[in-house]
C-alpha positions as CSV (number, residue, x, y, z in Angstrom):
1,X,23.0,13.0,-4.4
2,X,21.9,9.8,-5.0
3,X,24.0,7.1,-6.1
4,X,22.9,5.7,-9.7
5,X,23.5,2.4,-10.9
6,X,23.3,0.7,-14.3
7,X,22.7,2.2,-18.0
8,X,23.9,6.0,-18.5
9,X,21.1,8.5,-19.4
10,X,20.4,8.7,-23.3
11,X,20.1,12.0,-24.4
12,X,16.8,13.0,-26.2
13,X,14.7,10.4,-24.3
14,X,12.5,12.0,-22.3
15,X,12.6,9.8,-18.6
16,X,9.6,10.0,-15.8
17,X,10.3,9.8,-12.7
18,X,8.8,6.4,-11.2
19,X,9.3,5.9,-7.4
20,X,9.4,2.5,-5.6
21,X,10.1,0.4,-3.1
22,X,11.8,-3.1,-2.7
23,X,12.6,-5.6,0.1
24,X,15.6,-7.7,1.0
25,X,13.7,-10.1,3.4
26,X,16.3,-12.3,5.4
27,X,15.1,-15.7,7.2
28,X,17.5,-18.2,8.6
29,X,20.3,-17.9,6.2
30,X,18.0,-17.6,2.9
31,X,16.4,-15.0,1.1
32,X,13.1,-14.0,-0.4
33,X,13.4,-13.1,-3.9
34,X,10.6,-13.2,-7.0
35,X,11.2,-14.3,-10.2
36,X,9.7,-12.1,-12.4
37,X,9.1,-14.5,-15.9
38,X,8.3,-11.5,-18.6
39,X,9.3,-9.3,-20.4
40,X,12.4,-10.7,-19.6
41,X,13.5,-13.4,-17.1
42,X,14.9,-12.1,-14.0
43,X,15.3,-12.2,-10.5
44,X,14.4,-9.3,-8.6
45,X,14.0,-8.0,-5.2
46,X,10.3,-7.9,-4.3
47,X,8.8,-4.7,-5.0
48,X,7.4,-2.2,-7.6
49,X,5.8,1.4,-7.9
50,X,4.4,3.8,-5.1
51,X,0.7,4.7,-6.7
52,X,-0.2,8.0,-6.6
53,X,-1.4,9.2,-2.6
54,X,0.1,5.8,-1.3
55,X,2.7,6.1,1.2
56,X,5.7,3.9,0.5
57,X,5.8,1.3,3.4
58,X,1.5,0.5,2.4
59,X,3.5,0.0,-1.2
60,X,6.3,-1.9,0.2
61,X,3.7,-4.0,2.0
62,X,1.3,-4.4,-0.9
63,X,4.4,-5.3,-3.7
64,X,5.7,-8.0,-1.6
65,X,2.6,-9.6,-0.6
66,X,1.6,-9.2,-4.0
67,X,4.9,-11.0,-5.4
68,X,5.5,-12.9,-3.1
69,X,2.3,-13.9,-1.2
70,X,4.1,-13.3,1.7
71,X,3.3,-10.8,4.6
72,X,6.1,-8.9,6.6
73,X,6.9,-7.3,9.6
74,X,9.2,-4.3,10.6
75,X,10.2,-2.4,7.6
76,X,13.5,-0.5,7.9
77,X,14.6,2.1,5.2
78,X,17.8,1.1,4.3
79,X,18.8,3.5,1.1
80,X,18.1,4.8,-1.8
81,X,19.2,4.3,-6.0
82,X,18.1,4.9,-9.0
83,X,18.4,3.8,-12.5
84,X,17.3,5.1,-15.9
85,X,15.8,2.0,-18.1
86,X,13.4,1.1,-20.3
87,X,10.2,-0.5,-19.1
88,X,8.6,-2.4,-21.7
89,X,5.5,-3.9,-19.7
90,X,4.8,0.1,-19.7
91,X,6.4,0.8,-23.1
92,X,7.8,3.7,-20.7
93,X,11.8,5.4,-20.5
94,X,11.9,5.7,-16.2
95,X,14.1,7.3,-14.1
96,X,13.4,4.8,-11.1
97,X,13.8,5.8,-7.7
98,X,14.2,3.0,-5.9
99,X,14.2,3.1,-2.1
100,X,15.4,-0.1,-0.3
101,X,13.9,-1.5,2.8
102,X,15.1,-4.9,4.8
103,X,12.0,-6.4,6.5
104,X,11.1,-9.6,8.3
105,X,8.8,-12.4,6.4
106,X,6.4,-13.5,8.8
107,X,3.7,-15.5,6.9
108,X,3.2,-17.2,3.6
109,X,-0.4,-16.7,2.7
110,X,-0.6,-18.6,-0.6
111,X,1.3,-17.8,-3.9
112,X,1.8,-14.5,-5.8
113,X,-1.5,-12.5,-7.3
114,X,0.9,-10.7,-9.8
115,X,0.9,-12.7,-12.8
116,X,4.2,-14.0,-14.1
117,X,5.9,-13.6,-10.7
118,X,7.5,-16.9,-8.9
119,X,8.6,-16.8,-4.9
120,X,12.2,-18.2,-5.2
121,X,14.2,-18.8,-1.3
122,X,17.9,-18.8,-2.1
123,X,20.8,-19.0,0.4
124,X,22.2,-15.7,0.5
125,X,25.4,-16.4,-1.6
126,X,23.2,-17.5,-4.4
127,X,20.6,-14.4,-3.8
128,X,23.4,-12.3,-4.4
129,X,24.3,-13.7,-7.6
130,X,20.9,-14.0,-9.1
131,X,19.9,-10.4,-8.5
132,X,19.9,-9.4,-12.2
133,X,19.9,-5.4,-10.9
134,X,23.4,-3.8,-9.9
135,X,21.8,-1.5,-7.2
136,X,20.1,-4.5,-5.7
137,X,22.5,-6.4,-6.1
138,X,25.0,-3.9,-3.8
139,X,22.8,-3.7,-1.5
140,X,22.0,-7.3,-0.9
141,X,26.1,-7.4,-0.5
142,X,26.3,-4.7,2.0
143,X,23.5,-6.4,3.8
144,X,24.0,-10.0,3.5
């Protein structure tokens, strides 16, 4: 079973199923995080949706670099959460699988293509706290 953090599931709402991937990306005592500005401030783990036919480490890569405008090297699957929110950028109830990787940043190639996102370094005390997400959040813990 997979271990499910946050908001219970309503009943009557009607969820869809929304894989992903995110990154905890480690580098000399700091960590690389995005701040996403809408629909609601928050700081987040770099990361988003699989597309449909995509594996998930292409994802994993293409998410971060596209939030971070960082590349990364040596991906390792972690674990695996999920959640059951509301997204309003997709006006969509998800049941979001969320697969966690660690990787390596490597190379800052400019700043993030995905509007409204922010790279944000923070020790990894401070990373910790700012995750706004409980299952990132305890992961960042057990790996930090």
């Amino acid at each position: 079973m997979i271990r499910r953090f946050g908001e219970p599931v309503k009943g009557g709402i009607q969820y869809r199923k929304r894989p992903g991937v995110y990154a905890l990306l480690p580098l000399n005592g700091a960590v690389l995080l995005t701040h996403q500005a809408e629909p609601i401030p928050e700081f987040q783990l770099p990361g988003g949706g699989i597309d449909p036919g995509e594996s998930p480490v292409v994802a994993l890569h293409r998410e971060v670099f596209e939030e971070t405008g960082w590349r990364i090297a040596s991906p390792l699957h972690i674990g695996t959460y999920r959640r059951f929110t509301y997204m309003p950028e997709y006006d969509l109830w998800a049941e979001k699988i969320c697969h966690i990787y660690t990787a390596r940043p490597v190379r800052r190639y400019g700043p993030p293509s995905e509007a409204g996102h922010t790279a944000i370094w923070a020790d990894t005390e401070a990373a910790v706290e700012l995750l706004t997400n409980e299952g990132d959040r305890s992961f960042a813990e057990l790996l930090l």
